[in-house]
N, CA, C and O of each residue as an XYZ file, in Angstrom:
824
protein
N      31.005    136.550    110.585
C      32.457    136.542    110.367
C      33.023    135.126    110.468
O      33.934    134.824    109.697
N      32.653    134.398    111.183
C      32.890    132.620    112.088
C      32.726    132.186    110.300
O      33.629    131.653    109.656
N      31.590    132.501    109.837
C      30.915    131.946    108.816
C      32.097    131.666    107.334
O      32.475    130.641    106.767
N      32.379    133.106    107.132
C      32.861    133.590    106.115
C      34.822    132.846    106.557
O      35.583    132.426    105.685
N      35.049    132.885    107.581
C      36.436    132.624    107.540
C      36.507    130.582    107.404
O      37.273    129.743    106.932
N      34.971    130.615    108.273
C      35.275    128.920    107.646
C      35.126    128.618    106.370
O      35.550    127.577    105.866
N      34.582    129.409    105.837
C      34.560    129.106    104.533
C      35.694    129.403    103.461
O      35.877    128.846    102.378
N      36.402    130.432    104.058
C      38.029    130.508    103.057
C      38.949    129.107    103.955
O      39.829    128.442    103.409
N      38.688    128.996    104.762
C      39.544    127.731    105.398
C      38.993    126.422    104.794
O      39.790    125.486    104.733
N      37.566    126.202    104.276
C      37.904    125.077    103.607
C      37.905    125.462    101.977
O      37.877    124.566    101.134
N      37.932    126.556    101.696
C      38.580    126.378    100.118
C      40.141    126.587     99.951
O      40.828    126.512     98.933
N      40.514    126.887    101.337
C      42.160    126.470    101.233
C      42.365    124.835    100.987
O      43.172    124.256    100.261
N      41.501    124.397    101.721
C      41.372    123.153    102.231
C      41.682    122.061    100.929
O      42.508    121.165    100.755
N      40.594    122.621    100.141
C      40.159    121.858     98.880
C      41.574    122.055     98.226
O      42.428    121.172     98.154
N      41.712    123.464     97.716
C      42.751    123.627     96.872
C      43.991    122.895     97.013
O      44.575    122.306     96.103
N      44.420    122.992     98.460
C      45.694    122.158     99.043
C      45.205    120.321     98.404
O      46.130    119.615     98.002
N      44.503    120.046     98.397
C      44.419    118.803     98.530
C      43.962    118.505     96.563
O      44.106    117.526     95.832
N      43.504    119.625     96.379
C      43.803    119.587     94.794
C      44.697    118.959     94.117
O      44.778    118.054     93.287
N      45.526    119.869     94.844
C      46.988    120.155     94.960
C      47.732    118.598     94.893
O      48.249    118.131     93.878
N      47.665    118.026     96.016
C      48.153    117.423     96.079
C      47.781    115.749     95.386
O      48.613    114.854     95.239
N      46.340    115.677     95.050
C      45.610    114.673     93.983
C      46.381    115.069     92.572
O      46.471    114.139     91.770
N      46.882    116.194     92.220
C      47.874    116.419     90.933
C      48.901    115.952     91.198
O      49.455    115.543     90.177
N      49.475    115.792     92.093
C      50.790    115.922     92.200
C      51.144    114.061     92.569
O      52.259    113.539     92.558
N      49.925    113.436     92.844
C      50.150    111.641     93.274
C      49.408    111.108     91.990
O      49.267    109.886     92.014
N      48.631    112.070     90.279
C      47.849    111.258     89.528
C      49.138    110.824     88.585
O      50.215    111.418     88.554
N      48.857    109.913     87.995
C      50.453    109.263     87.230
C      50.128    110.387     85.808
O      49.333    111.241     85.416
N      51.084    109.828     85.513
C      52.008    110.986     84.095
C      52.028    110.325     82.992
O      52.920    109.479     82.935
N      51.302    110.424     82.027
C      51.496    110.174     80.731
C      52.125    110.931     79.555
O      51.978    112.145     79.414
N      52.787    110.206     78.770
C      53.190    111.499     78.032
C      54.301    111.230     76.711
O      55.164    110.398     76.991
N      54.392    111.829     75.298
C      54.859    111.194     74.164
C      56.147    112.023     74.148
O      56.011    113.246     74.181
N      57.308    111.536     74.103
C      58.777    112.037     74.346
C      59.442    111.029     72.926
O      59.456    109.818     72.708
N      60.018    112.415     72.047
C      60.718    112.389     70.981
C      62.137    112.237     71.528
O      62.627    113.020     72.341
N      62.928    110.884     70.884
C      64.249    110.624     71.390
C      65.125    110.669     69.844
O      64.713    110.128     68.817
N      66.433    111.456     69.969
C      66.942    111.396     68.546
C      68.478    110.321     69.281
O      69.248    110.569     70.209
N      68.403    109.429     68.571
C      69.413    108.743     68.559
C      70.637    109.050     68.091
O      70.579    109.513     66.952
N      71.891    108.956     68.604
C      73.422    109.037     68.112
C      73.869    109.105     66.845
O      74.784    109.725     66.304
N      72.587    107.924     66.268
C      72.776    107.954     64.762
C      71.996    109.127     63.789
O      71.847    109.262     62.574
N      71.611    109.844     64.911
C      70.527    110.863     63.851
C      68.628    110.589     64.215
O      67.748    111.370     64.577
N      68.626    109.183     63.917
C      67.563    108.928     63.885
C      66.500    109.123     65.126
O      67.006    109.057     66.246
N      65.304    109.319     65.062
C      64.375    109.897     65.689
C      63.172    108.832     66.045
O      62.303    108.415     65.280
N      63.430    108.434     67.798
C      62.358    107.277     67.845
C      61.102    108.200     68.913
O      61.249    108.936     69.888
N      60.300    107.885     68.415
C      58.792    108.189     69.527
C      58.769    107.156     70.685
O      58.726    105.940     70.500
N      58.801    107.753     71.878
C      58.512    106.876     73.179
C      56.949    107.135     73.771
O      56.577    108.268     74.078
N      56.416    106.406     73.847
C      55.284    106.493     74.756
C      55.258    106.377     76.331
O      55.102    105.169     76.508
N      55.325    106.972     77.550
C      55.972    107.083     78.795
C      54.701    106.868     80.013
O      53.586    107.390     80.011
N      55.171    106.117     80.815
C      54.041    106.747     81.776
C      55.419    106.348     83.194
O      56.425    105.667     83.392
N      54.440    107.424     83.897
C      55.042    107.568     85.314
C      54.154    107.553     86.768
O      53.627    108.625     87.066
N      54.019    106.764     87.399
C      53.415    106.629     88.525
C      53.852    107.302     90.011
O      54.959    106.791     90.181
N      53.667    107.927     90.859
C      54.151    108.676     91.530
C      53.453    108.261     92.722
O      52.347    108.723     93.000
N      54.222    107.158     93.655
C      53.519    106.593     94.824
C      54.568    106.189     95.845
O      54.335    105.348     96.713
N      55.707    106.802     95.717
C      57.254    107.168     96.199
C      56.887    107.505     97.603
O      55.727    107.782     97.907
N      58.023    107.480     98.598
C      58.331    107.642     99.720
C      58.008    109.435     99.855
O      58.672    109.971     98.967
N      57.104    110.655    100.781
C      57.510    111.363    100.612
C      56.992    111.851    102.487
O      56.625    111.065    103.361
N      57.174    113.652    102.618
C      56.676    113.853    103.906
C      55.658    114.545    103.946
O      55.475    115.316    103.003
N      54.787    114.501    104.914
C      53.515    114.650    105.086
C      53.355    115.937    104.867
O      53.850    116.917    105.424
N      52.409    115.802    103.763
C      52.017    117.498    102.837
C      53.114    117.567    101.799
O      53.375    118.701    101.396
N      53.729    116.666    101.349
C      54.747    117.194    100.172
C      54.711    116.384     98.697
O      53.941    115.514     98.288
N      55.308    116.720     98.376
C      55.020    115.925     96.791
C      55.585    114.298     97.260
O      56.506    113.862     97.952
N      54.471    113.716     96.456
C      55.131    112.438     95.946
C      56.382    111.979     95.378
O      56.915    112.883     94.735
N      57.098    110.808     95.385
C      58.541    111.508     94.688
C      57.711    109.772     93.621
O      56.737    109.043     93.807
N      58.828    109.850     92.579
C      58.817    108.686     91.619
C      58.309    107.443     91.887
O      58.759    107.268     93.020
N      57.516    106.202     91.552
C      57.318    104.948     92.141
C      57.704    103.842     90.365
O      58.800    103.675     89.830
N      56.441    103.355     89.952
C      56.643    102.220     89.057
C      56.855    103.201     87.678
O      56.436    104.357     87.625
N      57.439    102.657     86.796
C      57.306    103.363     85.125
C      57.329    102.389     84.210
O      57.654    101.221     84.426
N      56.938    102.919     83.036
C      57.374    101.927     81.637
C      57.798    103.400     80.511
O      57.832    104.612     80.726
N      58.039    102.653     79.426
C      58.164    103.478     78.104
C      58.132    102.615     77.197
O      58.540    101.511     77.557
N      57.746    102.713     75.980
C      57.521    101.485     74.757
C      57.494    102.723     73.638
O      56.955    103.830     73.630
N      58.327    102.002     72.707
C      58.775    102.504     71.329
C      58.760    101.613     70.428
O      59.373    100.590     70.733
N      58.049    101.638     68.941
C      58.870    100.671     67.777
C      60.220    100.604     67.439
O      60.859    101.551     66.980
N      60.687     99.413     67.680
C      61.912     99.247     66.888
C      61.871     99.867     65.538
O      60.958     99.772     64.718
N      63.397    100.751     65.383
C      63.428    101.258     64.150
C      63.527    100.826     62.957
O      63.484    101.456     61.901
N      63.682     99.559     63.176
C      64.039     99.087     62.126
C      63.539     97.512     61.954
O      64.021     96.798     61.075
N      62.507     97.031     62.896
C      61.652     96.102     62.703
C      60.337     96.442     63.002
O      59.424     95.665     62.723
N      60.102     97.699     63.631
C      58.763     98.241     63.914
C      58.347     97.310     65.268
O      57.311     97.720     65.790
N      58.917     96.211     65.896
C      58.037     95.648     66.951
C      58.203     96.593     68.187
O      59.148     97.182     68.712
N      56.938     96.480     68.401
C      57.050     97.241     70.282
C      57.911     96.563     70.979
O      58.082     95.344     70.990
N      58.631     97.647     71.755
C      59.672     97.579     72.917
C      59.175     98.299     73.850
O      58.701     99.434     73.820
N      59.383     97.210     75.083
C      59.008     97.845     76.172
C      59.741     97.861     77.440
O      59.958     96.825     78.067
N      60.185     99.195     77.885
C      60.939     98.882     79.149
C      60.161     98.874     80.509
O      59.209     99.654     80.464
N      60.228     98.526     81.145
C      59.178     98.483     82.772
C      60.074     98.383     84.112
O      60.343     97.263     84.546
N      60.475     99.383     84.683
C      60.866     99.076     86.042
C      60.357    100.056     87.053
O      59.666    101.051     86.834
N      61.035     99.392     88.763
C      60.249    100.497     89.564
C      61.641    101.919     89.362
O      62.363    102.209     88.408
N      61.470    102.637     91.080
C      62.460    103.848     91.330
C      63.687    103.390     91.219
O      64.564    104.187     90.885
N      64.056    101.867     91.500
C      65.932    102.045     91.483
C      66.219    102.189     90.439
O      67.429    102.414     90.459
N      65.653    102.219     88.846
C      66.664    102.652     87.583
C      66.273    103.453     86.953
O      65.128    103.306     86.524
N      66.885    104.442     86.665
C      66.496    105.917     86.103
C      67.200    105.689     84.519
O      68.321    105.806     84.025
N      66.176    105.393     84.173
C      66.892    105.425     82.398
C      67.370    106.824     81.906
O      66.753    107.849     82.197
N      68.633    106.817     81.055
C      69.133    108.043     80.721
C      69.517    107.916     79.487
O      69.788    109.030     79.038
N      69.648    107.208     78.836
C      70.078    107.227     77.159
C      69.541    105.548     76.291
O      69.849    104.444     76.740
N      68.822    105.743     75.186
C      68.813    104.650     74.557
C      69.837    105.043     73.254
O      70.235    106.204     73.158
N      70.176    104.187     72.422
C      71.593    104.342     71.360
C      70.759    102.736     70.557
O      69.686    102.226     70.879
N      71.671    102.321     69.544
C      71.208    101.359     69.061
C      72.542    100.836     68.612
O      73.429    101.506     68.084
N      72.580     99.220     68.961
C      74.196     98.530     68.725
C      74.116     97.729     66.914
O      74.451     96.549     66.812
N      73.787     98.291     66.004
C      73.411     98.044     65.012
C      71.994     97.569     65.244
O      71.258     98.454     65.681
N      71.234     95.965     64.992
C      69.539     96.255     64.931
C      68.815     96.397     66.557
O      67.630     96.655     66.771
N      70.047     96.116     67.759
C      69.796     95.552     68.709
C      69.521     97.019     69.543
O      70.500     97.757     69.653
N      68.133     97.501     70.174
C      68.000     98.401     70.877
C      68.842     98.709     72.432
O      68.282     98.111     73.351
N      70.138     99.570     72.899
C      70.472     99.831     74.447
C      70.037    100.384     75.246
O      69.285    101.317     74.964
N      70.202    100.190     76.056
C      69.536    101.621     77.225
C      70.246    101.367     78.573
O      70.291    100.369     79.292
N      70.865    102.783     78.692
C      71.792    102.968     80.011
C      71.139    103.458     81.274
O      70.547    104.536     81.323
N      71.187    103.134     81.678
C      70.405    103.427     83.638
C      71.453    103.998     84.342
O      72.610    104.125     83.942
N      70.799    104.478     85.855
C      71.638    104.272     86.678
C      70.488    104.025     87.961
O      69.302    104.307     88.129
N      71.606    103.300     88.787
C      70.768    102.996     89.825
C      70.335    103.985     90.748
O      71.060    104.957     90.959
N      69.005    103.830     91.449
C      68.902    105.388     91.946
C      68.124    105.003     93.336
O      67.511    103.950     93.505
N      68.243    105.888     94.145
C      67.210    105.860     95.590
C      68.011    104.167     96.250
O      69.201    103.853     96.258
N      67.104    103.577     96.610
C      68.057    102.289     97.269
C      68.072    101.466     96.387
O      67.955    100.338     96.865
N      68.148    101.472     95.463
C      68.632    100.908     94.118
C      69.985    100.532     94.033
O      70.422     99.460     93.612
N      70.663    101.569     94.497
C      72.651    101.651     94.445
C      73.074    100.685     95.242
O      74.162    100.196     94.939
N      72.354    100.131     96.475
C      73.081     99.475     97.605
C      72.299     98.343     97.149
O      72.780     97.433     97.824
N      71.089     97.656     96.184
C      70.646     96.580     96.106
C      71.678     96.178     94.769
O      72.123     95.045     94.589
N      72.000     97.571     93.725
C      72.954     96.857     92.515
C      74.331     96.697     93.175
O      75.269     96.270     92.502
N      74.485     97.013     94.426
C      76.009     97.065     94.861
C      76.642     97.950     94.621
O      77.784     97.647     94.275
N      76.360     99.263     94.650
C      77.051    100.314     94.607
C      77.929    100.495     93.375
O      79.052    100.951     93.593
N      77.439    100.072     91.505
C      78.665    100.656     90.841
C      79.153    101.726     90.245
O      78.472    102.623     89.748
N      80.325    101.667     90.273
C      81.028    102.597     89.994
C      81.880    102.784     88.226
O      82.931    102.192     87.975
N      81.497    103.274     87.673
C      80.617    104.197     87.284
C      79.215    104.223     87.444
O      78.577    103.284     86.969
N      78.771    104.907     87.884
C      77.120    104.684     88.648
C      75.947    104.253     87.356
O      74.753    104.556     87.366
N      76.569    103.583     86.434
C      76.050    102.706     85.488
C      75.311    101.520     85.170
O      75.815    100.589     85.799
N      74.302    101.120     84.446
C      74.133    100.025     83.929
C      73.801     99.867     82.405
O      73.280    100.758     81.733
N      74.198     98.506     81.890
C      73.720     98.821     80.474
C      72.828     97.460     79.988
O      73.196     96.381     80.453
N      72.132     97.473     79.436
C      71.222     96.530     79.100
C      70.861     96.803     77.552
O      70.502     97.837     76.990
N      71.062     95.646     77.122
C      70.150     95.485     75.779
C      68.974     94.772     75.601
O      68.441     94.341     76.624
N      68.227     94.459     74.075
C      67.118     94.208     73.748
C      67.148     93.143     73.215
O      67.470     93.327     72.041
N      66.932     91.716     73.497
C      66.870     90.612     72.169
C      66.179     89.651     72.745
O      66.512     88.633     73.351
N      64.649     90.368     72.324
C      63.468     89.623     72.541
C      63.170     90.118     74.084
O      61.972     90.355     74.237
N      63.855     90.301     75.098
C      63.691     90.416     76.052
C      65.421     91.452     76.729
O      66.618     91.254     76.524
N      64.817     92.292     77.378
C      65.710     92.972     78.187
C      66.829     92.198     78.883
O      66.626     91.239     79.628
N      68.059     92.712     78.565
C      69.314     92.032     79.812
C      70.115     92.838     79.721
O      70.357     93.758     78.939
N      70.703     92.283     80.929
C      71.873     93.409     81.213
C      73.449     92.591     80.686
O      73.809     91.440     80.931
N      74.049     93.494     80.024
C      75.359     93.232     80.084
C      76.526     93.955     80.288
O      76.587     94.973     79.599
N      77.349     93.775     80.925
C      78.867     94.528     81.634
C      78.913     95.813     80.817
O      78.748     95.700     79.603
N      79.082     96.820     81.252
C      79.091     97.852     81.388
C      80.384     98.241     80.251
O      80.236     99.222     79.523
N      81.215     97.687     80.194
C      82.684     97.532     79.763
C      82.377     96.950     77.959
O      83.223     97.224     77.107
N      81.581     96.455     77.723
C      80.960     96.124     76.358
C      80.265     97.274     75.762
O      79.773     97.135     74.643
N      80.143     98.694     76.553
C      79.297     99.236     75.577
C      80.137    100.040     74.382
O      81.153    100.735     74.411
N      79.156     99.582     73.223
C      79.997     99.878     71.886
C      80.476    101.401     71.582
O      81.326    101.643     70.725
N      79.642    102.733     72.628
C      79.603    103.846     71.421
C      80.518    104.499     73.304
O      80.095    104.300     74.442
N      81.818    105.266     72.853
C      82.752    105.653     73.637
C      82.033    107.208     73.970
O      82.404    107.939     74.889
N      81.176    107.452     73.222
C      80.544    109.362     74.447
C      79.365    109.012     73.821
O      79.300    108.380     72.767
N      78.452    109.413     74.454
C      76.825    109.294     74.782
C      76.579    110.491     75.679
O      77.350    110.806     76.586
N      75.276    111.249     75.329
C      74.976    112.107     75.587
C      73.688    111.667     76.086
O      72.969    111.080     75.278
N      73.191    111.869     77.466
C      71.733    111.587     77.760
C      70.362    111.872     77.289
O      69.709    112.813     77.741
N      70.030    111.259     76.601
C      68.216    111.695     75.727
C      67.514    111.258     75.760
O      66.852    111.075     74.739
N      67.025    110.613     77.343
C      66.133    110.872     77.820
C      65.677    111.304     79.167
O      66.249    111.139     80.244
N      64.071    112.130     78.807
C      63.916    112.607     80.267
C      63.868    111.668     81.636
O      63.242    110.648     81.925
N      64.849    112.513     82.354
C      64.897    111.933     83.849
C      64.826    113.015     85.112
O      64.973    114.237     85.093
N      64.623    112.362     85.912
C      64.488    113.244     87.028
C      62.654    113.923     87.019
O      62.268    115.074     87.224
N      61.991    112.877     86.751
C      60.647    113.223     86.452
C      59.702    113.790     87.589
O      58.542    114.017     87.244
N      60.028    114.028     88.803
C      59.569    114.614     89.772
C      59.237    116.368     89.418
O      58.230    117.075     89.434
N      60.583    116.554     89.129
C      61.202    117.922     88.960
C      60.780    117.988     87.467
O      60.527    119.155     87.171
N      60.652    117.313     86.644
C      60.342    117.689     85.387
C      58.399    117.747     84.131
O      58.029    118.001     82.984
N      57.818    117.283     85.558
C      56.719    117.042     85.572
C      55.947    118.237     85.033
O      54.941    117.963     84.378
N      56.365    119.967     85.265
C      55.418    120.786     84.737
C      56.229    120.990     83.455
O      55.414    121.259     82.573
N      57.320    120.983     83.020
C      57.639    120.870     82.125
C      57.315    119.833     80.797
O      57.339    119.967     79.574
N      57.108    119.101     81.426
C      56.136    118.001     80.612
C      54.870    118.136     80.269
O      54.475    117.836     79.142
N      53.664    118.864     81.727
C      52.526    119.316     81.406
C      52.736    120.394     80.536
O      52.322    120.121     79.409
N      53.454    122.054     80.672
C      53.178    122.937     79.755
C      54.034    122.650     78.403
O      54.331    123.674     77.787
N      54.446    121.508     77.882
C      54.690    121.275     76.958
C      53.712    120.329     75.959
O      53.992    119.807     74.879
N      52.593    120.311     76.650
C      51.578    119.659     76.040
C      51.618    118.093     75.891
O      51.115    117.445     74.973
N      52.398    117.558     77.102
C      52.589    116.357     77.181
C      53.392    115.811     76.253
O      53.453    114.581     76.252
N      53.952    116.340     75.552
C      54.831    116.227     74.102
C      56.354    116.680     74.049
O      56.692    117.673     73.406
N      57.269    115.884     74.774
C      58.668    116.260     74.638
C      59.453    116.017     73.528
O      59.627    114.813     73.342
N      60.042    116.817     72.645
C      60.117    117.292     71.258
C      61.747    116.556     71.788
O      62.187    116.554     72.937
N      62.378    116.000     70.602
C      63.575    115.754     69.902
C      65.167    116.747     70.650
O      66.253    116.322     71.043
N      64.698    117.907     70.585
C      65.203    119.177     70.665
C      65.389    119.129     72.131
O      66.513    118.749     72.460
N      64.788    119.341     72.849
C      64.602    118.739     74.811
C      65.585    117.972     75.021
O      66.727    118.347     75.286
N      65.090    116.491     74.886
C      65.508    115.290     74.940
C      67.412    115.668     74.598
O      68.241    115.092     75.302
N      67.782    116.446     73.718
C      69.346    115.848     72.917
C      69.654    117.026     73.477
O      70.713    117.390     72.966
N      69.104    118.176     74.628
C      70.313    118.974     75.159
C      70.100    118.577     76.715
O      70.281    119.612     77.357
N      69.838    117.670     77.453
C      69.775    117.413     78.617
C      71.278    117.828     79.490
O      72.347    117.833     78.879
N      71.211    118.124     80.779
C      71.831    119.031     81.676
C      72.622    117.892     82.776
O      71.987    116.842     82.681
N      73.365    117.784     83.423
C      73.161    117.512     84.936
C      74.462    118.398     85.406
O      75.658    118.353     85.120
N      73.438    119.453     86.503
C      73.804    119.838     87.285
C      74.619    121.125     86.396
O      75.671    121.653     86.756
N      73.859    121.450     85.195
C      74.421    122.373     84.456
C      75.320    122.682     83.670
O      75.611    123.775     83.184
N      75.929    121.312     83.504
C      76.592    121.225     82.211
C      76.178    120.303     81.465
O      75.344    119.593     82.027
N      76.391    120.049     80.541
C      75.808    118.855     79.548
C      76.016    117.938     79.621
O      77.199    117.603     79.567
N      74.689    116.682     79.839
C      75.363    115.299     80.356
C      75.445    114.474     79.457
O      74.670    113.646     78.979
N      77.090    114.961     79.149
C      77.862    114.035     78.082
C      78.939    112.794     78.837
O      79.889    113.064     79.572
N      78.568    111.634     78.495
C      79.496    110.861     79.197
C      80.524    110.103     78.006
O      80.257    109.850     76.832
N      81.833    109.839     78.802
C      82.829    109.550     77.957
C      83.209    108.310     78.519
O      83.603    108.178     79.678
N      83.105    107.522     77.799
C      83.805    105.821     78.559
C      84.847    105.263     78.216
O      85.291    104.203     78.658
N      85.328    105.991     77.353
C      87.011    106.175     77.123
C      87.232    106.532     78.428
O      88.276    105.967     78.754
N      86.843    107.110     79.262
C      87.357    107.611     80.565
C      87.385    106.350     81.611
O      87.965    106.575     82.673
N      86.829    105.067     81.428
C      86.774    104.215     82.128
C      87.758    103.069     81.965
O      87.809    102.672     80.801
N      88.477    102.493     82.732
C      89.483    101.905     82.860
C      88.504    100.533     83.320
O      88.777     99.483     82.737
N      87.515    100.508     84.216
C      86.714     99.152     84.421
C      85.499     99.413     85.796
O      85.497    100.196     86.746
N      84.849     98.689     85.486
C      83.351     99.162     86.373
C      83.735     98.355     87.743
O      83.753     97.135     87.575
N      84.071     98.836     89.185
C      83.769     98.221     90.270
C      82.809     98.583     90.930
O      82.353     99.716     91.081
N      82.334     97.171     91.526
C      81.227     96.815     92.308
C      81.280     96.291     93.982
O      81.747     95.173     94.200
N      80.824     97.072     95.056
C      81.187     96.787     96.137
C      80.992     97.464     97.505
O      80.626     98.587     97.157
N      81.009     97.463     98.593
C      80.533     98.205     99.817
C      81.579     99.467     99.786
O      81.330    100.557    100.301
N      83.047     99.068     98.954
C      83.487    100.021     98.874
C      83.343    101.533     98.541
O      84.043    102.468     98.929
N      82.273    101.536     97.734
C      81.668    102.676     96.677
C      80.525    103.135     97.267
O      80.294    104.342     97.182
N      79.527    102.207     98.026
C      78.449    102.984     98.698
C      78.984    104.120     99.518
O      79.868    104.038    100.371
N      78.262    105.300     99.104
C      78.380    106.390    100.100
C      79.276    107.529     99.572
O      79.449    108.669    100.004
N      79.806    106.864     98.485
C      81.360    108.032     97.899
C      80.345    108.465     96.926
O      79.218    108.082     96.610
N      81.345    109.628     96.477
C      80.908    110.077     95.175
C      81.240    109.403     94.231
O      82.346    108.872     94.325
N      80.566    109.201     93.183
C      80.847    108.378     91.981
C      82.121    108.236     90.786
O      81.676    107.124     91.073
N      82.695    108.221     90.253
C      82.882    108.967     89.071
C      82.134    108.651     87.716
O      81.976    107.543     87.203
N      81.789    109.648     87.344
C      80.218    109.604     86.007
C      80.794    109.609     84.623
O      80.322    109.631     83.486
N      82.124    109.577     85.207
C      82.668    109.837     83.694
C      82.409    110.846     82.962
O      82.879    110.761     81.827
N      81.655    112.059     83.266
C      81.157    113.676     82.632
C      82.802    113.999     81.582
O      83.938    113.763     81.995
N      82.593    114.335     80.780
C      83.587    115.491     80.036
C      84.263    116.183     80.473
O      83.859    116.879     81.405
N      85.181    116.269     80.149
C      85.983    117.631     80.892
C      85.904    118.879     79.862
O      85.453    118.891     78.717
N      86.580    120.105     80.750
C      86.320    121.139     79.396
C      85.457    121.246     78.479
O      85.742    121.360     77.287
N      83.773    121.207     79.168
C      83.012    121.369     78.176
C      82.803    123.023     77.652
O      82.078    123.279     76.691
């Protein structure tokens, strides 16, 4: 009996720790993004998962990239950062590729807490950021996947392949995360904002 129960105790053993070698191996994976304008770019994604977590629990987010051809020069673009920026929408400012973030985990208190919990950066030759208050397109809808912890089996039983269709109905918190920057009067930055709730600028009356 001694025999037989050590032996379901270490194939718990194994499995748990299966378990948890899935849950720390990084994430690869091809995510269809349809742009504002219609158009439809292929991202190539990876996700590393070596995040702060508690003992026996999932890993949470660590380093990422994503790289796409420009649509309209074909050169690879590549974005690369760690957990503080959670990319949520790329758009295109005529040939020049955007992409909106927000700062995330202790990210918020190293960008200074802004408010709209925003950043925006473009592409020319190399990634930069510019004021938040310049971005050209007044509602943007988020299309791309975020929150990759939580979205990870969804990614596996989708065959590693996030379709167009995914990507352009994204959620937060159950309504559609459509943001309006007509709603913004001007981006502050400051100790003031750590700790409050944001305003995200979301839609009203959706």
């Amino acid at each position: 009996m001694n025999r037989i129960l050590g032996i379901a105790s270490t194939l718990v053993l194994v499995l748990v720790l299966s378990a948890c070698d899935n849950a720390n191996s990084p994430l690869r994976w091809i995510e269809d993004v349809r742009l504002p304008d219609g158009r439809i770019v292929t991202l190539t994604r990876y996700q590393e998962f070596k995040g702060p977590h508690e003992w026996g629990g999932t890993p949470t987010v660590s380093d990422y990239w994503f790289e796409f051809k420009h649509p309209d020069t074909g050169q690879v673009v590549r974005w690369q950062s760690d957990r503080d920026l959670d990319a949520l929408a790329m758009f295109m400012d005529g040939k020049v590729p955007m992409l909106l973030v927000r700062p995330n985990f202790g990210g918020v208190e190293r960008r200074n807490c802004p408010n709209p919990p925003y950043l925006l950066f473009r592409f020319v030759g190399s990634w930069e950021q510019v004021p938040l208050e310049q971005i050209p397109v007044k509602r943007l809808r988020a299309n791309l996947t975020f929150g990759i912890s939580g979205e990870r089996k969804i990614i596996e039983s989708s065959n590693f392949h996030i379709t167009a269709e995914q990507t352009s109905n994204t959620t937060f918190q159950d309504v559609p995360f459509i943001i309006n920057f007509s709603l913004m009067k001007e981006q502050t930055f400051g100790i003031q904002n750590c700790g409050r709730n944001p305003d995200r600028l979301l839609e009203k009356n959706q």
